[in-house]
N, C-alpha and C positions, 0 to 999 in steps of 0.2 A: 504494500500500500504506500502510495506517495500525494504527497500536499503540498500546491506553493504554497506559497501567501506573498501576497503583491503591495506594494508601496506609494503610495502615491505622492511626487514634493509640492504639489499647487499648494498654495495658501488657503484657499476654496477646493477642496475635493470634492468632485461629483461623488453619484452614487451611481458610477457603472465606469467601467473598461474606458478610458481612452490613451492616445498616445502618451500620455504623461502616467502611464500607472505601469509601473514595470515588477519582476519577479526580483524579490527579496533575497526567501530563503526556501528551500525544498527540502521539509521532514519525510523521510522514509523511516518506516515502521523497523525492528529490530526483527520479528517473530510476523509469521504468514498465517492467514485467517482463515481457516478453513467454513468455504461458504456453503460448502454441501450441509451443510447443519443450518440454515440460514433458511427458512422456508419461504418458498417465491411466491410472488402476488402479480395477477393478472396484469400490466397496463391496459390505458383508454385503447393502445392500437393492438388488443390482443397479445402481444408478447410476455412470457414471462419474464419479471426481474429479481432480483436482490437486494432489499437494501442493507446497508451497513450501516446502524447510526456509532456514534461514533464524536468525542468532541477533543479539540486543539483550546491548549493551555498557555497563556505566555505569562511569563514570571521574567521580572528585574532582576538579573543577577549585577550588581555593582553597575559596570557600564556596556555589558552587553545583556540581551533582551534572549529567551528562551523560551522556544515553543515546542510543545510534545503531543503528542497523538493518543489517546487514554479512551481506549476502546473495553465494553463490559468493567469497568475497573480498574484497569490493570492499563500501565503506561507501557505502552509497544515501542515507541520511538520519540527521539529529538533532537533539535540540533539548535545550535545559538549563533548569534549575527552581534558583531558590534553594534550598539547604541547612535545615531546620529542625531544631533541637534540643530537646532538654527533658532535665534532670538536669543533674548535675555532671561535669565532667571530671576 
């Protein structure tokens, strides 16, 4: 399993995708999720899917930022990015 998470520098950040919103950092999971245990559900176009719910954690460490992937409980992966700033404190 892998996750970016995207960045954006505008002062004003929209709320969707454009050319100023670029990939940060990409967490990959440590351990593989076996989906066959995962019971599937029709979609509107017929097809069956999977889902995985599943939530991303980011914690301050000092001056870099860390985000991890904590799937049923249990934290599968993470990884950390330095801190950027800009302004005054």
């Amino acid at each position: 399993m892998k996750e970016t998470i995207y960045a954006s520098y505008d002062k004003s950040p929209l709320n969707r995708r454009t050319e100023n919103v670029k990939p940060s950092v990409a967490i990959e999971s440590d351990e593989s999720i076996d989906v066959s245990s995962i019971m599937p559900f029709k979609g509107a176009d017929g097809t069956l899917y999977r889902r995985i719910n599943y939530e991303i954690e980011m914690t301050i460490i000092g001056t870099a930022l860390e985000f991890a992937i904590w799937y049923n409980g249990r934290r599968i992966g993470c990884q950390s990015v330095p801190a950027e700033w800009e302004g005054k404190c």
